[in-house]
C-alpha positions in Angstrom: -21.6 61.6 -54.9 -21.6 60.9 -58.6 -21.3 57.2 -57.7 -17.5 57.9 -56.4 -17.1 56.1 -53.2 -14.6 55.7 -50.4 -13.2 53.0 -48.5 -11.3 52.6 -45.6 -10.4 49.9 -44.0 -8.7 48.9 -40.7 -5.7 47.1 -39.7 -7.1 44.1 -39.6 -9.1 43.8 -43.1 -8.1 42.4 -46.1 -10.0 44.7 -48.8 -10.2 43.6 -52.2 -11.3 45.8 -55.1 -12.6 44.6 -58.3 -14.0 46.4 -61.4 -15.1 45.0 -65.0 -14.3 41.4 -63.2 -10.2 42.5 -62.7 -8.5 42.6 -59.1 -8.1 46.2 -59.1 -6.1 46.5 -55.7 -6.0 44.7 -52.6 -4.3 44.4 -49.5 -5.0 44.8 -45.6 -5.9 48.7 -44.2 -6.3 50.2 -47.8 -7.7 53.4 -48.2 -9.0 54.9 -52.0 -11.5 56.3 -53.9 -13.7 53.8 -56.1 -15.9 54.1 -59.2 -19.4 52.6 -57.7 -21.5 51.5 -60.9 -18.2 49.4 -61.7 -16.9 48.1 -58.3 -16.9 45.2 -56.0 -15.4 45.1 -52.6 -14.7 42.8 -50.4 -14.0 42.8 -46.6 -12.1 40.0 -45.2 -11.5 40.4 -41.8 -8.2 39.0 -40.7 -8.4 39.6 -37.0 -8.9 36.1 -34.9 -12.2 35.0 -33.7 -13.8 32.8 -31.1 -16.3 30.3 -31.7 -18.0 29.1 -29.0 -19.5 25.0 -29.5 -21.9 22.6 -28.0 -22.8 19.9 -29.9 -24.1 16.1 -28.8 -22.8 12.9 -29.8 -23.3 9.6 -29.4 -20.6 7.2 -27.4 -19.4 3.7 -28.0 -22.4 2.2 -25.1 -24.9 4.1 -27.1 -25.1 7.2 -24.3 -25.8 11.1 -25.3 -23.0 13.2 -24.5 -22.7 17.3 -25.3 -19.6 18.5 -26.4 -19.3 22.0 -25.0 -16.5 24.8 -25.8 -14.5 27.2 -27.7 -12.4 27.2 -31.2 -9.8 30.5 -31.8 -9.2 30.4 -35.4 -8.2 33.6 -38.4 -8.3 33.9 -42.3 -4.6 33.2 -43.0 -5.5 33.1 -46.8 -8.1 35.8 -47.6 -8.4 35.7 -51.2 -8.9 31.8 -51.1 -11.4 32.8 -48.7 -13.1 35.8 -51.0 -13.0 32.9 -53.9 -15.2 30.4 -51.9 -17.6 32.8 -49.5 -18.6 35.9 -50.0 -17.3 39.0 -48.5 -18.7 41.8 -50.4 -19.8 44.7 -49.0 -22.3 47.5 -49.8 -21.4 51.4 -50.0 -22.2 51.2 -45.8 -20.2 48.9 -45.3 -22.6 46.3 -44.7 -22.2 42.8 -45.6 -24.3 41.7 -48.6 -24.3 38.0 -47.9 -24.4 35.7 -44.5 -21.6 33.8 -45.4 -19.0 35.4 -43.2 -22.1 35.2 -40.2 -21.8 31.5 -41.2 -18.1 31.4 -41.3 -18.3 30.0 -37.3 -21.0 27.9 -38.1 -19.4 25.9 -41.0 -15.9 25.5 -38.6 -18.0 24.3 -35.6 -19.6 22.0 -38.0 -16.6 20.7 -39.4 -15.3 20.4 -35.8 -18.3 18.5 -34.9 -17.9 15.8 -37.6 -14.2 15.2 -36.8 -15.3 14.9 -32.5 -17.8 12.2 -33.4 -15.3 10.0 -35.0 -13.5 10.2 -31.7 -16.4 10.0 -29.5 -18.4 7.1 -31.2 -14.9 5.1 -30.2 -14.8 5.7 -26.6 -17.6 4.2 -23.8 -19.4 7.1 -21.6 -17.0 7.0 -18.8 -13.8 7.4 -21.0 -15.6 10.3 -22.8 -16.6 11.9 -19.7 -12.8 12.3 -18.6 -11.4 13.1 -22.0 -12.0 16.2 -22.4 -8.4 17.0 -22.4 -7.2 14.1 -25.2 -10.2 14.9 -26.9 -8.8 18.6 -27.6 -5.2 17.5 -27.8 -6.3 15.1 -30.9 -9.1 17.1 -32.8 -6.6 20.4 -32.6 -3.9 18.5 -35.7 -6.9 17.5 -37.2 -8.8 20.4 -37.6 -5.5 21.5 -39.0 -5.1 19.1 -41.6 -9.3 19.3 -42.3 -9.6 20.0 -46.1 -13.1 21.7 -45.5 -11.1 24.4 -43.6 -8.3 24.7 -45.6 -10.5 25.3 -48.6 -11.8 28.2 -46.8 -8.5 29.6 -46.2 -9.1 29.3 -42.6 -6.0 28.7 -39.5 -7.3 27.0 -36.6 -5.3 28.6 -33.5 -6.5 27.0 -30.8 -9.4 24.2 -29.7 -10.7 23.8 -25.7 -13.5 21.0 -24.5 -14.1 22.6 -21.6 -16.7 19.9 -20.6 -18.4 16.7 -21.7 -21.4 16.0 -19.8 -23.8 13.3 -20.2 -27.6 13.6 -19.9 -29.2 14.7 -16.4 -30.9 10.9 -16.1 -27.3 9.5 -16.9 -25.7 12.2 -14.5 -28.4 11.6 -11.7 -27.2 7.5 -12.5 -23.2 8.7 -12.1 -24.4 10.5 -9.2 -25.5 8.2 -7.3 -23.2 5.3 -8.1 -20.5 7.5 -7.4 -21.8 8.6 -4.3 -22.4 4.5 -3.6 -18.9 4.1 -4.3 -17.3 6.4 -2.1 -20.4 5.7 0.8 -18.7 2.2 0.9 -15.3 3.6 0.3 -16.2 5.1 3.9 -17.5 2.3 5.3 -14.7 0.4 4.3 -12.3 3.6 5.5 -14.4 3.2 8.7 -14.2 -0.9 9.2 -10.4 -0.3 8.7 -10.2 2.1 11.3 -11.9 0.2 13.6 -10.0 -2.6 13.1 -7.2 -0.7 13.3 -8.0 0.7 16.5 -8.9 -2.8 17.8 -5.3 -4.2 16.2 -4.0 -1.4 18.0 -5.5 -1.7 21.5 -4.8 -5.6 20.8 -0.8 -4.6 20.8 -1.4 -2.4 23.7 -2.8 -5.3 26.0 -0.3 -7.5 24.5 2.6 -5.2 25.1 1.5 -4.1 29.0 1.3 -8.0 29.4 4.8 -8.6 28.2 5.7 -5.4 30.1 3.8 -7.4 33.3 5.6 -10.7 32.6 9.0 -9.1 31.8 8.5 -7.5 35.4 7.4 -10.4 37.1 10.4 -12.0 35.4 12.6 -9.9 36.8 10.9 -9.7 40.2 11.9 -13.6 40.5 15.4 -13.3 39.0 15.7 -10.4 42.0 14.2 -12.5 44.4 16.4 -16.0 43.3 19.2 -13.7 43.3 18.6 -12.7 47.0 18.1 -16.6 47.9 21.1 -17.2 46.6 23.0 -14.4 48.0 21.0 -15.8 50.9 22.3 -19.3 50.3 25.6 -18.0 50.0 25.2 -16.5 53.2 24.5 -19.6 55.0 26.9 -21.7 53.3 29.5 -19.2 54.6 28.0 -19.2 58.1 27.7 -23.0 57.9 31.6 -23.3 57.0 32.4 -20.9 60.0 30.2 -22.8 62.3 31.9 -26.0 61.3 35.1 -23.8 61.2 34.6 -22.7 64.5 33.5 -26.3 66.1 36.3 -27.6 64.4 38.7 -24.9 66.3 37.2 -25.9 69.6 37.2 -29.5 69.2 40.8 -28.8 68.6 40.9 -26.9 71.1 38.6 -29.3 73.7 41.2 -32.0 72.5 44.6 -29.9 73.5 43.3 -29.0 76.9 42.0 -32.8 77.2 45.4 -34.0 76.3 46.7 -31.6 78.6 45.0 -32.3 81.4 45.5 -36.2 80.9 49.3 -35.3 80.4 48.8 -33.8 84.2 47.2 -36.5 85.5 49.0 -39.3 83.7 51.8 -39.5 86.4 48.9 -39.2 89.5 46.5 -42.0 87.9 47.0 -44.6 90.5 47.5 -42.3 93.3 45.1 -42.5 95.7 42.8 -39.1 96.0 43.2 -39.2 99.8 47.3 -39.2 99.6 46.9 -36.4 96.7 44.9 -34.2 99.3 47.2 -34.7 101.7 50.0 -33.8 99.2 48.2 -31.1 98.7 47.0 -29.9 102.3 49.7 -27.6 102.7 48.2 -25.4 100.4 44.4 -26.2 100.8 41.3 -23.9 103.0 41.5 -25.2 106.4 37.8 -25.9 106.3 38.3 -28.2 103.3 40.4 -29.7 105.7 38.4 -30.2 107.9 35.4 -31.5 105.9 37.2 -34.0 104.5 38.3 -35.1 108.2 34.6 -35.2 108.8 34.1 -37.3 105.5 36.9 -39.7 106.7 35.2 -40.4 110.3 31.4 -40.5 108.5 33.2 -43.4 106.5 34.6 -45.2 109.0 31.9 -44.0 111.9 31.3 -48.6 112.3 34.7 -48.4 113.4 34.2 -45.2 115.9 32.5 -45.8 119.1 32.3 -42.4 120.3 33.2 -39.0 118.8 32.9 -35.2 120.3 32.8 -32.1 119.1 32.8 -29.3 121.1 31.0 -26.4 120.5 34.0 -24.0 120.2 34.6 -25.8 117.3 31.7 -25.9 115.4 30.8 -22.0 116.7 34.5 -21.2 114.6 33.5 -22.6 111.7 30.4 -21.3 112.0 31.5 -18.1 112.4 34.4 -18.6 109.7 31.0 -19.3 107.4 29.2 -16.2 108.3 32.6 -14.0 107.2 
C-alpha cells in the first residue's frame, strides 16, 4: 500500500536489503517494513540442499561410463553469493532471476569437470569398482574448487552411488563374467571330483593296509602258535629222551642186577640149579622136567611105563 512493503523471512534466509545502491540491513530471519520504489531484496537461502547427478564420461580404454549420484552442499557465504548470482526477489516473493534454479546446475557441472579428470585416468573395469575412491577424492576437491568458492558455496557431502557402463558393454561384462564363474564351476566341479576320486583312492588304500596289517598279524599269531607249538615238542622231545634215558638207566640197574645174581651160578649147570631148587618148585614142574630128562636120554631107555593113575592125577591136577 503506498509502495510500503513487508518482508519476512525464515530461519534459514539470508535477507539482504538495499536502497539508493547502500546495504540497508541484512542478516538471516529479518523481519521490516521497506520503501518499494527504492528497494532491492535479496533471498539467500542458507538451508542445505541436495543435488542429485548423472553425468557420462569417457574412461582410459575409450568406454562410456555414467556417473550417477547426489551432492549435499549450503551457502556458507551469502553475500559473496548475492555479489556473483542473483537472489532478488519481487514483492511475492518470487525470484526474479534463474540463477538460484541454476545454483545445482553450475555445482554438478563443476563436479562433472573435476570426475573426468579422474575417470579419463582409470580403464573401465577400475572405474566400474571405484565408485567409493572416486567419492573419497572428488569430495577435498570440490572443496578446494575455486568455481565454488567464488559462489560462496560449502560442499557437505558427495556419494557415487553407481558407475555403470553402457547396456552393450554391460551385456559384454555380463557374459564374461558369467564365463568366468561357469568355468570357476567347472573347475570347482573337476576339483571335487578329483577330490572324491583322491579320496576313495585313500579309502582303498587304507582298507588294503588295514587287510595287510591283518593278515600281518594273522601270520605273526599263527608263527607264534608254531612256535609255542615248537616249544611244545622240544619240551616233549626232552622228556621223551628224559624218560628213555631214566629207563635205560633203569634197564641197565636191573641188568646189572640180575647179572650180579647170576654171576656166582654162571657155570652151574641148569639141571643141578633145578635140583637146588626142587625143594621149593610145583611138583608137576617136577615132573615135566623128569619127562624131559627120559625124552633126552629115551636111546639109552629100553622100556618105560606109566601107569594110568599117574597120568589121570596129573590130569586131574590140570583140570583144578
Amino acid at each position: 500500500m503506498f509502495g510500503i512493503g513487508f518482508m519476512k523471512a525464515a530461519p534459514t534466509t539470508y535477507v539482504i536489503h538495499s536502497a539508493n545502491g547502500r546495504v540497508r540491513r541484512e542478516g538471516a530471519g529479518l523481519s521490516f517494513f521497506y520503501w518499494g520504489p527504492a528497494s532491492t531484496l535479496s533471498a539467500v537461502p542458507l538451508a542445505s540442499a541436495d543435488a542429485p547427478f548423472a553425468f557420462e564420461e569417457k574412461t582410459a580404454d575409450f568406454q562410456s561410463v555414467t556417473v550417477q549420484g547426489q551432492l549435499t552442499y549450503r551457502v556458507a557465504d551469502p553475500r559473496r553469493a548475492a555479489s556473483v548470482l542473483d537472489f532478488s526477489v519481487g514483492p511475492d516473493g518470487a525470484y526474479r532471476s534463474e540463477d538460484p534454479a541454476r545454483l545445482d546446475e553450475r555445482l554438478v557441472r563443476a563436479a562433472q569437470v573435476l570426475a573426468r579428470g579422474v575417470v579419463e585416468r582409470k580403464t573401465l573395469r577400475e572405474a566400474l569398482a571405484s565408485a567409493d575412491a572416486l567419492a573419497a577424492e572428488l569430495l577435498p576437491a570440490l572443496k578446494r574448487d575455486p568455481a565454488v568458492s567464488l559462489m560462496g558455496l560449502e560442499v557437505l557431502s558427495f556419494a557415487v552411488q553407481s558407475v555403470r557402463p553402457t547396456p552393450e558393454m554391460a551385456r559384454a561384462l555380463e557374459a564374461e563374467a558369467r564365463e568366468a564363474l561357469q568355468r570357476e564351476s567347472d573347475e570347482a566341479i573337476y576339483e571335487r571330483r578329483n577330490a572324491a576320486v583322491e579320496q576313495e583312492r585313500k579309502i582303498k588304500e587304507n582298507e588294503l593296509d588295514t587287510e595287510i596289517a591283518v593278515e600281518e598279524k594273522r601270520r605273526r599269531v599263527r608263527e607264534t602258535q608254531m612256535e609255542a607249538e615248537i616249544a611244545v615238542e622240544e619240551r616233549r622231545r626232552e622228556l621223551i629222551d628224559r624218560r628213555v634215558e631214566n629207563e635205560r638207566k633203569d634197564a641197565d640197574s636191573r641188568s646189572y642186577a640180575i647179572e650180579a645174581v647170576l654171576r656166582p651160578v654162571r657155570g652151574v649147570d641148569w639141571r643141578t640149579l633145578m635140583a637146588v631148587a626142587a625143594g621149593g618148585a610145583d611138583p608137576k614142574v617136577m615132573i615135566a622136567l623128569a619127562f624131559r630128562e627120559l625124552a633126552e636120554n629115551a636111546q639109552k631107555i629100553g622100556e618105560l611105563n606109566v601107569t594110568p593113575d599117574l597120568l589121570k592125577s596129573l590130569l586131574a591136577g590140570e583140570r583144578k
